[in-house]
N, CA, C and O atoms as a CHARMM CRD file, in Angstrom:
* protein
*
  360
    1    1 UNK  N    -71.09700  14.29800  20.85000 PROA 1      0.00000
    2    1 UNK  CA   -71.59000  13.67100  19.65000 PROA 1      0.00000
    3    1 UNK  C    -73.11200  13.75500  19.63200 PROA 1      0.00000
    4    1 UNK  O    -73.80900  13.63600  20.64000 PROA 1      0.00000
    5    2 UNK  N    -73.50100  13.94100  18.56800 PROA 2      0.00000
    6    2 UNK  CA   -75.23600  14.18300  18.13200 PROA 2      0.00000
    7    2 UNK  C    -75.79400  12.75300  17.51600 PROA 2      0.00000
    8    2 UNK  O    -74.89200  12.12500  16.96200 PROA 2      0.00000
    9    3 UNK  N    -76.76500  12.26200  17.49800 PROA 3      0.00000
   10    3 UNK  CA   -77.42600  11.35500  16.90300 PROA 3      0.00000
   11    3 UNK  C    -78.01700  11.94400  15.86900 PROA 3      0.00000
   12    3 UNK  O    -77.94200  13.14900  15.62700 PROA 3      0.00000
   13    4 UNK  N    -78.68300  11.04600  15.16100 PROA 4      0.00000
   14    4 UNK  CA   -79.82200  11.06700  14.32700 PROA 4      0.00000
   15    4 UNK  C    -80.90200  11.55000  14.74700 PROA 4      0.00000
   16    4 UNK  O    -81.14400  11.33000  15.93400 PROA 4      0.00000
   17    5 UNK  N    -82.04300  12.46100  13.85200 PROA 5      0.00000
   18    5 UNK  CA   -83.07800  12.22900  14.74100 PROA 5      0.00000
   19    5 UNK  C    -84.01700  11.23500  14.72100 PROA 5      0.00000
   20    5 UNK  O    -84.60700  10.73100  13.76500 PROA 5      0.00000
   21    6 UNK  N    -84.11500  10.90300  16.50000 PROA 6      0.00000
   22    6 UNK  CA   -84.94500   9.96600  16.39300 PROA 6      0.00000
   23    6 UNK  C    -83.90500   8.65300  17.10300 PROA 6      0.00000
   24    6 UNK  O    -84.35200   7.61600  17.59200 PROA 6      0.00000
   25    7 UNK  N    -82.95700   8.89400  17.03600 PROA 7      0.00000
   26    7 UNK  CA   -82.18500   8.24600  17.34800 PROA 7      0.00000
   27    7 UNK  C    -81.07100   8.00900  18.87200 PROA 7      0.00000
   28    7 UNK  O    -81.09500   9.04900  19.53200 PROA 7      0.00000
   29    8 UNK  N    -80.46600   7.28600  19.30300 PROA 8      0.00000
   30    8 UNK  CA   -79.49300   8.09400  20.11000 PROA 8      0.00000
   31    8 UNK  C    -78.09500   6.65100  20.26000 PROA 8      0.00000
   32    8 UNK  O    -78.20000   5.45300  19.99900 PROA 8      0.00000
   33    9 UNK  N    -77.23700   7.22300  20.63200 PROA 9      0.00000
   34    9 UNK  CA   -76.11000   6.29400  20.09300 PROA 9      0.00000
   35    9 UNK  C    -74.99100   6.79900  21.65100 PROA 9      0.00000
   36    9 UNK  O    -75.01500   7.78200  22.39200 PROA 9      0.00000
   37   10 UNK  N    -74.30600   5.82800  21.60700 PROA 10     0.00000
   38   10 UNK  CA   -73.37600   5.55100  23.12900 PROA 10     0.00000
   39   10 UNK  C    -71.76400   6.29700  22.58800 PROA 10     0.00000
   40   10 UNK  O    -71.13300   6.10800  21.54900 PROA 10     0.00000
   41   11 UNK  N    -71.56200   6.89800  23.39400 PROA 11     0.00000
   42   11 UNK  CA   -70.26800   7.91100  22.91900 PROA 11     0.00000
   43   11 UNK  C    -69.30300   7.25600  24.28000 PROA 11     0.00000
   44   11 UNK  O    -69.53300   7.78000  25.37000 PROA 11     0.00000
   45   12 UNK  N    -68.26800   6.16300  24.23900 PROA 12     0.00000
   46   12 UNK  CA   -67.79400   5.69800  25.55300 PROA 12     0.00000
   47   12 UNK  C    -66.87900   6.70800  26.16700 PROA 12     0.00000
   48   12 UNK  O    -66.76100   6.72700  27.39200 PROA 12     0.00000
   49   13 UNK  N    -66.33100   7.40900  25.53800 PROA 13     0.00000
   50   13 UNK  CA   -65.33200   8.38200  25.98900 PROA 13     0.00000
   51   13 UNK  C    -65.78300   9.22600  26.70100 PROA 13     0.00000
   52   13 UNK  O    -65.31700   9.30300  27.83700 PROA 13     0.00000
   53   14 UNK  N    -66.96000  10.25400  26.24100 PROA 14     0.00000
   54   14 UNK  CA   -67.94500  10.58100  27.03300 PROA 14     0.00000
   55   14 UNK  C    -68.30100  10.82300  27.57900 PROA 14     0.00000
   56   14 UNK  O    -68.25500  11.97700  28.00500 PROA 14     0.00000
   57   15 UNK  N    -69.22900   9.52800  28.19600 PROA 15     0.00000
   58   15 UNK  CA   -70.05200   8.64000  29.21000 PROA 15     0.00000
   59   15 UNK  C    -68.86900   8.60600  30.26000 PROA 15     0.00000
   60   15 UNK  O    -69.10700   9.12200  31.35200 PROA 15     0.00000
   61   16 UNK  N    -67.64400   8.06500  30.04900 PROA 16     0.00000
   62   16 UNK  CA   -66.35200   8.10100  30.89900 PROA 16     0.00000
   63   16 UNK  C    -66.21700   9.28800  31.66900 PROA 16     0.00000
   64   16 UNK  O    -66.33800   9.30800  32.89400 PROA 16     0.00000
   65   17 UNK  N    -65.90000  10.54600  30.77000 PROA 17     0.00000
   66   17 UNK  CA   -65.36800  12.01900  31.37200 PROA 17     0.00000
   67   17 UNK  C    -66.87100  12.31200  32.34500 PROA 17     0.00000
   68   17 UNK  O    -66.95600  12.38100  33.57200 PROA 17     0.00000
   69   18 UNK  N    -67.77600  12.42400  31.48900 PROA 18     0.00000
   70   18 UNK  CA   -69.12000  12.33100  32.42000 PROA 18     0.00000
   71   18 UNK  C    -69.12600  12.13300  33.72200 PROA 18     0.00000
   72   18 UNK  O    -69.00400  12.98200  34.60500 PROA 18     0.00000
   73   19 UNK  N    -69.32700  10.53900  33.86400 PROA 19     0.00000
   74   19 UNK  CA   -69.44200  10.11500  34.95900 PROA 19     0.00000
   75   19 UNK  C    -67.92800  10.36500  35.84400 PROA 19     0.00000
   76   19 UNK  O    -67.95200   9.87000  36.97000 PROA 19     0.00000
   77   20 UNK  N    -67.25200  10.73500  35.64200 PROA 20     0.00000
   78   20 UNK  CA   -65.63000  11.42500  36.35900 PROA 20     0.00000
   79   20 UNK  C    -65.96800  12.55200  36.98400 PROA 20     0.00000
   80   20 UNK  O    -65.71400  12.74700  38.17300 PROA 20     0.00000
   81   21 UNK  N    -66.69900  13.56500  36.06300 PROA 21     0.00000
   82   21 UNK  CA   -67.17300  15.01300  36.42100 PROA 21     0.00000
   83   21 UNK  C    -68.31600  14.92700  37.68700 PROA 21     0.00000
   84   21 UNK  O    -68.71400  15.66800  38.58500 PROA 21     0.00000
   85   22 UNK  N    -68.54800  13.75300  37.26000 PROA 22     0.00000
   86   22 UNK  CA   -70.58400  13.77700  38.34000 PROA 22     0.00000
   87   22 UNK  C    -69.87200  13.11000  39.35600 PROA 22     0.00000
   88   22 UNK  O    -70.42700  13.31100  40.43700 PROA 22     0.00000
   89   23 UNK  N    -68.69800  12.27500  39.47400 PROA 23     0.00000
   90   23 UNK  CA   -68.48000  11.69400  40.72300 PROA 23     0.00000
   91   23 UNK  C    -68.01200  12.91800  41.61800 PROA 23     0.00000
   92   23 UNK  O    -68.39400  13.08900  42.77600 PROA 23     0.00000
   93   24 UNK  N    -67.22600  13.66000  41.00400 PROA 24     0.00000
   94   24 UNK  CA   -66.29200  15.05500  41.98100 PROA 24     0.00000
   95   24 UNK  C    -67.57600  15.93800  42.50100 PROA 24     0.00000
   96   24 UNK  O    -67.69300  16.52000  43.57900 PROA 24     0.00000
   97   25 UNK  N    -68.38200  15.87100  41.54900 PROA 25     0.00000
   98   25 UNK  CA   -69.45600  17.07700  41.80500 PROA 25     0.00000
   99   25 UNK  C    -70.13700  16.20100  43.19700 PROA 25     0.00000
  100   25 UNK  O    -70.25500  16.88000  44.21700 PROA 25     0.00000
  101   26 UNK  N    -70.48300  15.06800  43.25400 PROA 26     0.00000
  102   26 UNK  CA   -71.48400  14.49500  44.14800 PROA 26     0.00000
  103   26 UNK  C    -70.70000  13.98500  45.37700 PROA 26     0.00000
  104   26 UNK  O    -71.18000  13.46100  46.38200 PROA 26     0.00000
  105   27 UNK  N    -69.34200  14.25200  45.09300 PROA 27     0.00000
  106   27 UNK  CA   -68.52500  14.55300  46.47600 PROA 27     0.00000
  107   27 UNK  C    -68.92700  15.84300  47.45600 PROA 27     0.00000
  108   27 UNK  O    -68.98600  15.76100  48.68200 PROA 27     0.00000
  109   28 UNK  N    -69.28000  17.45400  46.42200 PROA 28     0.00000
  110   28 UNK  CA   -69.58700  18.24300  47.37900 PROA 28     0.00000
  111   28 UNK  C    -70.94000  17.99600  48.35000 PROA 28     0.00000
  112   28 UNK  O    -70.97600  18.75300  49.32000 PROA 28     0.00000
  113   29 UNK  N    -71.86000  17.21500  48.25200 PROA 29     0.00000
  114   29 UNK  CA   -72.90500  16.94100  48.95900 PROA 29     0.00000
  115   29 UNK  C    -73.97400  18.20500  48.13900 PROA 29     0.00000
  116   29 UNK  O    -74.52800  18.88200  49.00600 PROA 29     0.00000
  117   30 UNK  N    -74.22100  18.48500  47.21800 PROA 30     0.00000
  118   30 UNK  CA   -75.12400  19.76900  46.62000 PROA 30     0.00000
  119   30 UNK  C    -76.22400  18.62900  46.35700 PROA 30     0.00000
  120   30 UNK  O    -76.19800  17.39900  46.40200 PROA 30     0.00000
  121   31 UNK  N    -77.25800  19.64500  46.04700 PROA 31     0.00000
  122   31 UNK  CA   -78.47300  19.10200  45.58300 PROA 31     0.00000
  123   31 UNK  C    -78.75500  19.61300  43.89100 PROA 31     0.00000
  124   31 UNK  O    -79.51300  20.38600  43.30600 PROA 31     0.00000
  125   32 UNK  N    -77.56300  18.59700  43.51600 PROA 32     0.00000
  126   32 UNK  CA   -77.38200  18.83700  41.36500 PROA 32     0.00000
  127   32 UNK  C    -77.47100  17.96700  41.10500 PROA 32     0.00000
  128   32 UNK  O    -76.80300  17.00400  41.47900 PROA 32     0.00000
  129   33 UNK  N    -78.22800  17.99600  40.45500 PROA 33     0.00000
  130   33 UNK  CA   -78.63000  16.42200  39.14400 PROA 33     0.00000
  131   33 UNK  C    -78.36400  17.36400  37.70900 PROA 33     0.00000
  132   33 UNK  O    -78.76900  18.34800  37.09100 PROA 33     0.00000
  133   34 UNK  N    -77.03600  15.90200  37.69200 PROA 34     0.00000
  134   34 UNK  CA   -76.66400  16.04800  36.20500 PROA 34     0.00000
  135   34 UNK  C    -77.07800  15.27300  35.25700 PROA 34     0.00000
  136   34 UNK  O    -77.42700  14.11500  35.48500 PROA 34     0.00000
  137   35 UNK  N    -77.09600  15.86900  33.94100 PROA 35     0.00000
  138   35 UNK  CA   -77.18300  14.53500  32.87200 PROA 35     0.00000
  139   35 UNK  C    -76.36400  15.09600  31.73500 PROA 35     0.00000
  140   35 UNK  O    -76.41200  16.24500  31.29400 PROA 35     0.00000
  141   36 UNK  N    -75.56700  14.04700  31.31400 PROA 36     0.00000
  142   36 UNK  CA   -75.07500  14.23500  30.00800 PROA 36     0.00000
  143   36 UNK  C    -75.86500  14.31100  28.65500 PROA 36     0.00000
  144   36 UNK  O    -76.82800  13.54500  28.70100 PROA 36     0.00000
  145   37 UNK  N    -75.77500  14.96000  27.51300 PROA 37     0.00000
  146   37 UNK  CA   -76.84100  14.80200  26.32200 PROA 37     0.00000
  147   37 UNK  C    -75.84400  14.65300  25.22100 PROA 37     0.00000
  148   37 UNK  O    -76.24400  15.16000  24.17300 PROA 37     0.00000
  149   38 UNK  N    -74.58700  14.07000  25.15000 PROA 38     0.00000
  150   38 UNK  CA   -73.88100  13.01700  24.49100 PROA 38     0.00000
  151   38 UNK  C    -74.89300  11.97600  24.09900 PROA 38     0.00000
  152   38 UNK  O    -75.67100  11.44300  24.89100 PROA 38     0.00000
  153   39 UNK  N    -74.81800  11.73600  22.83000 PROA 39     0.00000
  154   39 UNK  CA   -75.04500  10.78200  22.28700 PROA 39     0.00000
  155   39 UNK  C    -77.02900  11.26300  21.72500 PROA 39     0.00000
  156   39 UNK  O    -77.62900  10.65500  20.83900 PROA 39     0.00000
  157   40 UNK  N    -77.49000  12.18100  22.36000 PROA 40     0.00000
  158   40 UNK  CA   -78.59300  12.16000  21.97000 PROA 40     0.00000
  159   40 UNK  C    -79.18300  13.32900  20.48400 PROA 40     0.00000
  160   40 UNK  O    -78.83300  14.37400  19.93400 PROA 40     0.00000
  161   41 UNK  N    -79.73500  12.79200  20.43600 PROA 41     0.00000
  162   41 UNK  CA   -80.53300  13.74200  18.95000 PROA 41     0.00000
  163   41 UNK  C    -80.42200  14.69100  19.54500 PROA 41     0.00000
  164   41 UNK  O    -80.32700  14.66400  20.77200 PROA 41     0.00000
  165   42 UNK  N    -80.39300  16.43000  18.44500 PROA 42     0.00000
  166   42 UNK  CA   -80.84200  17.42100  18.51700 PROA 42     0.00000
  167   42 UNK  C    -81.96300  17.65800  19.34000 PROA 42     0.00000
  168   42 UNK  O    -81.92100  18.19200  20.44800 PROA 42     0.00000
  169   43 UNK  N    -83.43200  17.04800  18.48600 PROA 43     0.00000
  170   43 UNK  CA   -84.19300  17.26200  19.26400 PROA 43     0.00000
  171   43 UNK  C    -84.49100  17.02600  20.93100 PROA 43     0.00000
  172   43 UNK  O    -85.19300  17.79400  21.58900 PROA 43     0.00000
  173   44 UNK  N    -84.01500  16.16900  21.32100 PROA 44     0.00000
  174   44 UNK  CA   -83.71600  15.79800  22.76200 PROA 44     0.00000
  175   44 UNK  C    -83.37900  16.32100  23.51400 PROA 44     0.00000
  176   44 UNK  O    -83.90100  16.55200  24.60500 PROA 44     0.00000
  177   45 UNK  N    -81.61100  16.88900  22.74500 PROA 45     0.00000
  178   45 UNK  CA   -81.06500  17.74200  23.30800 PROA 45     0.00000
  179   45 UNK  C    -81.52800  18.75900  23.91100 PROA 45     0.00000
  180   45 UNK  O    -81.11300  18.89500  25.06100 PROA 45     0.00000
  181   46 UNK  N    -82.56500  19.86400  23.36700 PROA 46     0.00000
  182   46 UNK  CA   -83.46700  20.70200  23.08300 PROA 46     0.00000
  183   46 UNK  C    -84.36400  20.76800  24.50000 PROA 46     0.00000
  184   46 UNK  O    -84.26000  21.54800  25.44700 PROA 46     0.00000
  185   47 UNK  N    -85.49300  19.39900  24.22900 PROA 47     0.00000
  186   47 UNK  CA   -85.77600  19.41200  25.43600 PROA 47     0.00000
  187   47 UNK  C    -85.62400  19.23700  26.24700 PROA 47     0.00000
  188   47 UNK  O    -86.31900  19.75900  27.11800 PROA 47     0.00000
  189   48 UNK  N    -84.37800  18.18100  26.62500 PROA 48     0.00000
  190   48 UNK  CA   -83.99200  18.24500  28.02000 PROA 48     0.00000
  191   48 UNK  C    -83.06300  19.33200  28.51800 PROA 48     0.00000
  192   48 UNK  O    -82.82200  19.28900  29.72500 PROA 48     0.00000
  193   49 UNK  N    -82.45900  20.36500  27.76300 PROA 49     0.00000
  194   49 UNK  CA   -81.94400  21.53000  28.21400 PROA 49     0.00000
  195   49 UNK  C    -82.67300  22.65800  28.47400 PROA 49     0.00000
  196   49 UNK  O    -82.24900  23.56400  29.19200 PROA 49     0.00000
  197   50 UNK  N    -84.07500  22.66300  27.77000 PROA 50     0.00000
  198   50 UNK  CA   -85.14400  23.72800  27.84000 PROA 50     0.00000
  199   50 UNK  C    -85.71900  23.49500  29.59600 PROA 50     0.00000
  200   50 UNK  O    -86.53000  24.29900  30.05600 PROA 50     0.00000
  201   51 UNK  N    -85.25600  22.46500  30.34900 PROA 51     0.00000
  202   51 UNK  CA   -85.62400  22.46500  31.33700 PROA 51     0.00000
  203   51 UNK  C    -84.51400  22.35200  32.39600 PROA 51     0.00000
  204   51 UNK  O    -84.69800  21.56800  33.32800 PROA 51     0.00000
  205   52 UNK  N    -83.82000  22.78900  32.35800 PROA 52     0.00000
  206   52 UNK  CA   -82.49900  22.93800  32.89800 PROA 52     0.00000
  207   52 UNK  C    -82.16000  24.66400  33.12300 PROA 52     0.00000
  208   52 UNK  O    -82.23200  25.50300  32.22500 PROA 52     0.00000
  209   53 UNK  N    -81.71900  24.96900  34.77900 PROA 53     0.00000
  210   53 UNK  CA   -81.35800  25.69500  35.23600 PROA 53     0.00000
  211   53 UNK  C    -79.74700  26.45400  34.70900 PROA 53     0.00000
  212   53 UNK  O    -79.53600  27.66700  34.70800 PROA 53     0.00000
  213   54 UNK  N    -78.83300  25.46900  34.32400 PROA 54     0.00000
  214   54 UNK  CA   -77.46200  26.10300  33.96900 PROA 54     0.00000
  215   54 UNK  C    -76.90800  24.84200  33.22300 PROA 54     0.00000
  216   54 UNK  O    -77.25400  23.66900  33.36300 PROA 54     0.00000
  217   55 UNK  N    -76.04500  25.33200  32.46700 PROA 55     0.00000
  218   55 UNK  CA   -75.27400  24.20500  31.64200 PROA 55     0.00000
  219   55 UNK  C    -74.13900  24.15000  31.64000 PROA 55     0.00000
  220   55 UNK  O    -73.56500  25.21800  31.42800 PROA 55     0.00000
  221   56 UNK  N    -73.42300  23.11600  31.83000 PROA 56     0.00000
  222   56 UNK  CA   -72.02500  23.48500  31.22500 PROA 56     0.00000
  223   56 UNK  C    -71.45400  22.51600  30.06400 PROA 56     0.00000
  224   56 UNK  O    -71.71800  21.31600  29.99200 PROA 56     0.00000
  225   57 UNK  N    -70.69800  23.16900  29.24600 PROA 57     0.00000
  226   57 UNK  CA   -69.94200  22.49800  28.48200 PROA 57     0.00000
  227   57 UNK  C    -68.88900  22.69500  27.57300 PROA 57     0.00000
  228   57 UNK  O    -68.61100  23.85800  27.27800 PROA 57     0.00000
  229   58 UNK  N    -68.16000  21.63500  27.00200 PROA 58     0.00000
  230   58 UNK  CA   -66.87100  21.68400  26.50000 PROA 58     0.00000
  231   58 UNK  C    -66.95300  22.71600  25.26900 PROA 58     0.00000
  232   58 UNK  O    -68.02300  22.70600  24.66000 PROA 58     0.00000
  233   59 UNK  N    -66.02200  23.54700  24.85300 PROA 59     0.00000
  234   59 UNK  CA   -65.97300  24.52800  23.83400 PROA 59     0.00000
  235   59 UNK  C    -65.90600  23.92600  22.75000 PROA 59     0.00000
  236   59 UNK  O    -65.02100  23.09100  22.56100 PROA 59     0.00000
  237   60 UNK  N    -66.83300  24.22900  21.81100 PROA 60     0.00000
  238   60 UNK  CA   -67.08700  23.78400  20.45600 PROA 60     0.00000
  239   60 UNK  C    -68.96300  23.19300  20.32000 PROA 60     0.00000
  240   60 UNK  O    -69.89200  23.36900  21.10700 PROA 60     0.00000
  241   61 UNK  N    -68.91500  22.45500  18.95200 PROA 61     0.00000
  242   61 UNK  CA   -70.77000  22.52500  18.72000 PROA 61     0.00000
  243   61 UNK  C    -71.24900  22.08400  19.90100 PROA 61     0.00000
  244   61 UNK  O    -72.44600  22.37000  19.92500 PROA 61     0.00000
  245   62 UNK  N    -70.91800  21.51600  20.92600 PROA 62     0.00000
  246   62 UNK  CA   -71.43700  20.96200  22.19200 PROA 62     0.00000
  247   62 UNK  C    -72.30100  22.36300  22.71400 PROA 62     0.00000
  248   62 UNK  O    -73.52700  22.44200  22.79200 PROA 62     0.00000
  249   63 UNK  N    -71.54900  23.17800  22.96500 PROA 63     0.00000
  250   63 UNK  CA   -72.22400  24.27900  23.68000 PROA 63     0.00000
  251   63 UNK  C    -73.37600  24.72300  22.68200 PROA 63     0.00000
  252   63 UNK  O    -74.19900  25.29500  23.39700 PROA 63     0.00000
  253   64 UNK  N    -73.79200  24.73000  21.47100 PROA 64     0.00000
  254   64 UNK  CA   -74.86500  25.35600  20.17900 PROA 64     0.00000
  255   64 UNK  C    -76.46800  24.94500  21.00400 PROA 64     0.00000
  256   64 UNK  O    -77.57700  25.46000  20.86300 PROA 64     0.00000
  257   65 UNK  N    -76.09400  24.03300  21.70700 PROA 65     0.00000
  258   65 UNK  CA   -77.92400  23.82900  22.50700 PROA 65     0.00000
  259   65 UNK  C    -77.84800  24.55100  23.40300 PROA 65     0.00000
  260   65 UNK  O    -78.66200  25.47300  23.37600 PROA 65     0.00000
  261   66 UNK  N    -76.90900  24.50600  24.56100 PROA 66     0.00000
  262   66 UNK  CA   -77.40900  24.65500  25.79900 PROA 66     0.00000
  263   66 UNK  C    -77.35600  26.54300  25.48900 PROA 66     0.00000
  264   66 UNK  O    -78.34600  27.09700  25.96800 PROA 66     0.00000
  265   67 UNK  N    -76.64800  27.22700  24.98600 PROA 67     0.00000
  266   67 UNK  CA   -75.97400  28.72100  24.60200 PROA 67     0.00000
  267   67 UNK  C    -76.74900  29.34400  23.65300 PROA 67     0.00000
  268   67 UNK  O    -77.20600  30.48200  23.76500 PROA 67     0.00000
  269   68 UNK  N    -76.86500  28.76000  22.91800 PROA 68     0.00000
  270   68 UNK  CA   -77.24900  29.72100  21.52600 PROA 68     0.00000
  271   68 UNK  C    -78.81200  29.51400  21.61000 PROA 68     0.00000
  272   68 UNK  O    -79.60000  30.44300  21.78300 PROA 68     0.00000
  273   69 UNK  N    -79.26300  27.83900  21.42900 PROA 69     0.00000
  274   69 UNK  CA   -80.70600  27.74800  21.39700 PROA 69     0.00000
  275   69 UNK  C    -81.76700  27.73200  22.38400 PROA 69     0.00000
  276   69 UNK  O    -82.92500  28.14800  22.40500 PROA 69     0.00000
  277   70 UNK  N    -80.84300  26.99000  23.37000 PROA 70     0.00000
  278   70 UNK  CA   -81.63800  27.60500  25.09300 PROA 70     0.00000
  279   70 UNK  C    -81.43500  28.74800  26.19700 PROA 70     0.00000
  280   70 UNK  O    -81.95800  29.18000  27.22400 PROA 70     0.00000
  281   71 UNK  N    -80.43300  28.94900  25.40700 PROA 71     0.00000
  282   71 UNK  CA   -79.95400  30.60900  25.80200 PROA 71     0.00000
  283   71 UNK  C    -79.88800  30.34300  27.66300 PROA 71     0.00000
  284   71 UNK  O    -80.38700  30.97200  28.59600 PROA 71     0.00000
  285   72 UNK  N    -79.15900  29.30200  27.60600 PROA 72     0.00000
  286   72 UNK  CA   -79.16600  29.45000  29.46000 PROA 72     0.00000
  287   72 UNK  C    -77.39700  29.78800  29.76400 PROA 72     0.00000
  288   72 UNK  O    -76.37200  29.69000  29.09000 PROA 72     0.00000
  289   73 UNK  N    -77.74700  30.24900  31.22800 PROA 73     0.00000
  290   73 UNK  CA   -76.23300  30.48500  31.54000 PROA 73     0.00000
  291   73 UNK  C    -75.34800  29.44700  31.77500 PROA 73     0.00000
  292   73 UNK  O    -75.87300  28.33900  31.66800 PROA 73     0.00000
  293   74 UNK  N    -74.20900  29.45400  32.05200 PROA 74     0.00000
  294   74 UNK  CA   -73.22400  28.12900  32.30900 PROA 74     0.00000
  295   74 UNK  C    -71.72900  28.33000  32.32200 PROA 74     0.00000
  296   74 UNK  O    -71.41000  29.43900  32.75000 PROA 74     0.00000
  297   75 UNK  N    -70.82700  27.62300  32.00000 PROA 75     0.00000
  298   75 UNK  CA   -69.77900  27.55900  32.20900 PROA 75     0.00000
  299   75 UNK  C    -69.27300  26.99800  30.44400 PROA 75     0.00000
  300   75 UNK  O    -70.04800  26.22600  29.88000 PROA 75     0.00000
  301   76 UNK  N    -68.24200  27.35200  29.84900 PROA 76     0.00000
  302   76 UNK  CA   -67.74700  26.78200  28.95300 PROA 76     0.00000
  303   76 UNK  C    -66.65800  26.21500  29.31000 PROA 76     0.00000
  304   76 UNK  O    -66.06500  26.97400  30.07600 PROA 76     0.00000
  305   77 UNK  N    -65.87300  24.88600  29.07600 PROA 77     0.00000
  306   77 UNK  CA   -64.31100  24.74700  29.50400 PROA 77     0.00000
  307   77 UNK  C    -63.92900  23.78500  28.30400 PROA 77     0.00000
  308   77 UNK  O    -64.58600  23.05600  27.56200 PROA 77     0.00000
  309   78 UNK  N    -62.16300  24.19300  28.47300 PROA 78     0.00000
  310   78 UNK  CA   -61.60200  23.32800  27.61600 PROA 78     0.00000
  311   78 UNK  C    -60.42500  22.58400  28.32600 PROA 78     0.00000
  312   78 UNK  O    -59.63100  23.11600  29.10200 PROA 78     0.00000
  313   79 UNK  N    -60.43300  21.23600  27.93200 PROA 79     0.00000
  314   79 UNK  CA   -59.35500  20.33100  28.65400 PROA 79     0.00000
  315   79 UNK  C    -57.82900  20.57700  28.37900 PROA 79     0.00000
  316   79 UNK  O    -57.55200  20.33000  27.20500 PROA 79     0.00000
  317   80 UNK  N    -56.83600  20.96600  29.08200 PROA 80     0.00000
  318   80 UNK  CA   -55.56000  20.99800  28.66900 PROA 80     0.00000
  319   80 UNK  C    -55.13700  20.02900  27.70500 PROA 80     0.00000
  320   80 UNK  O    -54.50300  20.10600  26.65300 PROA 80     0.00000
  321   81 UNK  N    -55.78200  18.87700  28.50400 PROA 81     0.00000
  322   81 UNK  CA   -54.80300  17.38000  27.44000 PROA 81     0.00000
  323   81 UNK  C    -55.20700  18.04700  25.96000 PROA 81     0.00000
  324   81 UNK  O    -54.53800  18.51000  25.03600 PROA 81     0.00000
  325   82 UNK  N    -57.16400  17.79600  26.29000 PROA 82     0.00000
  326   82 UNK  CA   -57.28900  17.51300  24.33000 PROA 82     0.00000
  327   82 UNK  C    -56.70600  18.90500  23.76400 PROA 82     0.00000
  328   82 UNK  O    -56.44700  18.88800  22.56100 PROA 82     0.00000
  329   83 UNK  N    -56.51800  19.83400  24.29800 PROA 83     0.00000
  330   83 UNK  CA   -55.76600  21.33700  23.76700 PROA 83     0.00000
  331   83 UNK  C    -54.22800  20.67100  23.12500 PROA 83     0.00000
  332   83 UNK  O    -54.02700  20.43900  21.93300 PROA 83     0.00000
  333   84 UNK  N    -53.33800  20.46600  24.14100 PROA 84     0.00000
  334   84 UNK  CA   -52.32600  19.53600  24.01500 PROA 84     0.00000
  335   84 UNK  C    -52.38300  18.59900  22.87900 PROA 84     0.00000
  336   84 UNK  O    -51.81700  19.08600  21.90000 PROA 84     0.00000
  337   85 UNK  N    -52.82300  17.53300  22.68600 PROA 85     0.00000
  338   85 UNK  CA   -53.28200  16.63800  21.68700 PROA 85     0.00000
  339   85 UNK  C    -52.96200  17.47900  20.45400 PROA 85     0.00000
  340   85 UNK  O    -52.02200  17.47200  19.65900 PROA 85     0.00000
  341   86 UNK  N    -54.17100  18.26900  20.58600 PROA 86     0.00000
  342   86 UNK  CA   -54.67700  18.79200  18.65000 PROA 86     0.00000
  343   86 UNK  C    -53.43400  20.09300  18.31500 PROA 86     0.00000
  344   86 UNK  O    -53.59700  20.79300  17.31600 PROA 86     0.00000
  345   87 UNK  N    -52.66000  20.24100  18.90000 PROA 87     0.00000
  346   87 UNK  CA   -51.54300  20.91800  19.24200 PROA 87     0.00000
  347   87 UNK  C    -50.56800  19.83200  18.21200 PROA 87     0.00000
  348   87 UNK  O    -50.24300  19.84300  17.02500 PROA 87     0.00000
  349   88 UNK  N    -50.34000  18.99100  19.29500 PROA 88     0.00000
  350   88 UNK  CA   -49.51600  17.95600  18.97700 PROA 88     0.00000
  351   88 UNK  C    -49.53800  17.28400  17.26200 PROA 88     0.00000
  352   88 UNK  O    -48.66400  17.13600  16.40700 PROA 88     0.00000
  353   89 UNK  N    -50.85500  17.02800  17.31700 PROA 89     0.00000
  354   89 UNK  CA   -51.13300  16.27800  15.51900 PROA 89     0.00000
  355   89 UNK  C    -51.65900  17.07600  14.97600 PROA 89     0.00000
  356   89 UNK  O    -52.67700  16.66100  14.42200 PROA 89     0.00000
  357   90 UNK  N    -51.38000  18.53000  14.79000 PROA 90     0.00000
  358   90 UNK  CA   -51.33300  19.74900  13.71200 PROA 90     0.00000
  359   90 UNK  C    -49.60900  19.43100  13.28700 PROA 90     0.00000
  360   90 UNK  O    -49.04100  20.13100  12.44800 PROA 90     0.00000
């Protein structure tokens, strides 16, 4: 989810999968600092990915910062469930 600009707003679902992903990752003992940019403005988005080594993210407008406008490398993925889901209520 994107904010306003200027703005930034709490996405709980999210913030949830987020912090799920950063707990497994900070099990391997690496030296990665993550941050989610859920919930923040475009512009934000922007700069805090313009300084970022690799990105990853879920398939759809999520990936339009880190891919298209910061042009960095990364990972795209999509969740079985929500695949499942939008499957389901088509």
């Amino acid at each position: 989810m994107t904010a306003y600009d200027g703005e930034r707003i709490e996405v709980a679902d999210n913030l949830k999968d987020f912090k799920a992903i950063k707990a497994e990752v900070d099990k391997l003992n690496l030296d990665i600092d993550m941050e989610s940019l859920s919930g923040y403005d475009y512009r934000s988005k922007i700069c805090y990915c313009s300084t970022c080594d690799t990105a990853i993210s879920d398939v759809g407008t999520t990936a339009v910062v880190p891919f298209e406008v910061c042009k960095k490398p990364g990972v795209i993925f999509l969740l079985p469930k929500l695949m499942q889901k939008n499957i389901l209520n088509e």
